[in-house]
Each structure stands twice: as C-alpha cells, then as structure tokens.
C-alpha positions as CSV (number, residue, x, y, z in Angstrom):
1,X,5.9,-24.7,44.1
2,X,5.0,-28.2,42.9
3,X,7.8,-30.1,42.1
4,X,7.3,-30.3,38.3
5,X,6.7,-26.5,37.7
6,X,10.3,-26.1,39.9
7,X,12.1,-28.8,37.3
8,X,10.8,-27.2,34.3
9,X,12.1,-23.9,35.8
10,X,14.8,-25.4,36.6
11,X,14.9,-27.2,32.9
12,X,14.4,-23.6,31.4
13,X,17.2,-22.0,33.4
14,X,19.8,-24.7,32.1
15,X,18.5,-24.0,28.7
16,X,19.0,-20.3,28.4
17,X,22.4,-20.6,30.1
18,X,23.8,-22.8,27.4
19,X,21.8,-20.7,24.6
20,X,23.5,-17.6,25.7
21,X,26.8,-19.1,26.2
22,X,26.9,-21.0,23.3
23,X,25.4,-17.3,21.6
24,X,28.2,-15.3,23.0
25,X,31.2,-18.0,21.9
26,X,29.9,-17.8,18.5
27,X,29.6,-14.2,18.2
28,X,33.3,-13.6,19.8
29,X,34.2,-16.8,17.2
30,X,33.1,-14.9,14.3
31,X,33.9,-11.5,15.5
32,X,37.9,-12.9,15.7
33,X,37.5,-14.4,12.8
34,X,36.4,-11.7,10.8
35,X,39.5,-9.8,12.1
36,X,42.1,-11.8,11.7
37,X,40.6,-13.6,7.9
38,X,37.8,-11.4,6.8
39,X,38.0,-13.4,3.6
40,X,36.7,-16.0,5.3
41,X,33.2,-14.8,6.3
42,X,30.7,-15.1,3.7
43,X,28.2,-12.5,3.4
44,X,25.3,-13.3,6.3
45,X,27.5,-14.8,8.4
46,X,27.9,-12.2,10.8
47,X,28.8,-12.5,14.1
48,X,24.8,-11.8,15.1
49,X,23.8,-14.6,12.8
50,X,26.4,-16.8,14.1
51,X,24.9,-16.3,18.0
52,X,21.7,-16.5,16.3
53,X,22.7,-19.9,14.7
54,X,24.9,-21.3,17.4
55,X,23.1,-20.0,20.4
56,X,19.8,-22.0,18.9
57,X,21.9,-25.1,19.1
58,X,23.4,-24.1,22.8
59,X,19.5,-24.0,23.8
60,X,18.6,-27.3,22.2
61,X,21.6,-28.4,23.8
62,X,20.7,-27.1,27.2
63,X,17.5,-28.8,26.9
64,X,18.8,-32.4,26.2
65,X,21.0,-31.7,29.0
66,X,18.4,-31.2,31.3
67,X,16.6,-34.1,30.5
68,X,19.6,-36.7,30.5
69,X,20.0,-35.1,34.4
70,X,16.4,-35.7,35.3
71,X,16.6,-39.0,33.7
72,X,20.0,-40.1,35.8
73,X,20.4,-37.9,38.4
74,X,16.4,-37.8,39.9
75,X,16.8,-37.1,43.3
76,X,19.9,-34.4,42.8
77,X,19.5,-30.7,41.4
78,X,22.2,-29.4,38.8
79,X,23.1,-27.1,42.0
80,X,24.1,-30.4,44.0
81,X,26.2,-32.3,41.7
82,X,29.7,-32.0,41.9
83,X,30.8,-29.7,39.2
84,X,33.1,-32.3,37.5
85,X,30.3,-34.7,37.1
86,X,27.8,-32.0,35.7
87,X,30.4,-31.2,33.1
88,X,31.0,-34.7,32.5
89,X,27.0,-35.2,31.9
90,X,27.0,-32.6,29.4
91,X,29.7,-34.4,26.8
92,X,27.3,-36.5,25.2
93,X,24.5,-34.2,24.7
94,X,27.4,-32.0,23.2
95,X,28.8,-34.5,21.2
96,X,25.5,-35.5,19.6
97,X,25.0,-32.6,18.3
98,X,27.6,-32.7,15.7
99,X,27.4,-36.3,15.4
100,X,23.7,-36.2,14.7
101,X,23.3,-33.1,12.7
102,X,24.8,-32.1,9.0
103,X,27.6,-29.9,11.0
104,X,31.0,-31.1,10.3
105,X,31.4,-33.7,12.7
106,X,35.1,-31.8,13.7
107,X,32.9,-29.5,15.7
108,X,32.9,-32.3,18.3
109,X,36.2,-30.3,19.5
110,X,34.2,-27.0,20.2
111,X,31.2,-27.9,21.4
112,X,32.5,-30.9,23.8
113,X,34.5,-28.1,26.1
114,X,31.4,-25.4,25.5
115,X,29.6,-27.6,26.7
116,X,31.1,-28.5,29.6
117,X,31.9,-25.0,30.4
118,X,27.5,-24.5,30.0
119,X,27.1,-26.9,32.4
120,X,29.3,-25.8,35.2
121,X,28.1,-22.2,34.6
122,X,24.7,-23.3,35.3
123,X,25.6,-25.4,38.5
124,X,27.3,-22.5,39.8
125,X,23.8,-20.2,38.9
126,X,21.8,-23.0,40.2
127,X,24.2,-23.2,43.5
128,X,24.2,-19.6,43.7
129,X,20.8,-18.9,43.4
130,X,19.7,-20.9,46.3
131,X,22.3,-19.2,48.2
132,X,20.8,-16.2,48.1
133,X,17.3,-17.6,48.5
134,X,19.2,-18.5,52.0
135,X,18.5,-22.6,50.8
136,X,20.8,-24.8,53.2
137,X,20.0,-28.0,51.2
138,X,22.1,-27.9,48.3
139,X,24.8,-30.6,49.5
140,X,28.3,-29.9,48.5
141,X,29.7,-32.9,48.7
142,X,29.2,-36.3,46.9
143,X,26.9,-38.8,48.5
C-alpha cells in the first residue's frame, strides 16, 4: 500500500479511537450523572445524545491529532512514539477544542486527560496491530 492511503488509514484509525472514547466517557458521564442528580439532566440530554455529541467532538479531535503528528512527527508512526510524547501531542488539540468552540472553556479539565488517554489508546492499537501483522519495525525506544 502507497504510503498516503496507509496514513489516511492510519489518520482514520486515530479518529474513530478518540470518537469512541470520547463517546463512551460521555455516555458513562451522563449515565452517573443522571443517578446521582437526575435533576440535572434536561430532557434530550441523555446519555446517547451525550456520546452522540461528545463522541462527534472526540472524532474531530482525533482528526486534528492526526494531522499535528503528520505535520511534526513525519517519519515516526503513532505506534513508534513513546507513549508519553503521543499523550503530550494530544493536549493542544484537546485544549483547543474548548478554547475555540462556545463550550465552557472549564471543559479544558476533561478533555485535556481524555485526550491524552485517546492518544495512548491508539498508540497501543497502532503498536499492537503491527504486532500481530508480525511488523518488527515499530522501534520502542526514542531515537
């Protein structure tokens, strides 16, 4: 496979993680929530429409990710960075969406560590996924 079809797989598979890891916290958000304060939730804010809502922003998240590593990281795969440094690459993306959208800004607290937490998910799937395809080229270690 040419080497652009592989990133945008690649770009894709990093999306979807953080879409449904960002989905699943805001369903188990709301869900909590709704036990502990039900006269919190609104009507329509269900825990669905919450992973609806919050998974949307997890993909577009995922995305911008993927395109800050191809811009700084271009000759490294998510699978070979360090997993400290792929979370570390995700804070800004994660930050900025807050910061840029009409959501409270506080939410800067949630999505910085979800964030994170999508991006060392998906270098693990990344690193385990070429395990399996038997791949000896993913490099463990820092450069």
């Amino acid at each position: 496979m040419g080497s652009l079809p592989r990133k945008l797989r690649g770009a894709a598979a990093i999306a979807l993680t953080f879409g449904i890891l960002w989905a699943a916290a805001g369903v188990a958000a709301v869900a909590v929530l709704a036990t502990i304060r039900p006269q919190d939730i609104d009507a329509g804010e269900g825990p669905l429409d919450a992973g609806r809502i919050i998974g949307t922003a997890g993909l577009i998240c995922g995305s911008a990710f993927a395109a800050l590593l191809w811009l700084v990281e271009r000759r490294r795969g998510i699978g070979e960075l360090p997993l400290l440094r792929a979370a570390l690459w995700s804070l800004p993306v994660a930050a900025a969406f807050p910061l840029l959208t009409e959501v409270d800004d506080s939410m800067v607290l949630l999505t910085c560590p979800l964030g994170a937490l999508s991006a060392v998910a998906a270098a693990a799937l990344a690193r385990a996924a070429a395990a399996l395809r038997g791949e000896d080229r993913i490099r463990l270690q820092p450069r």
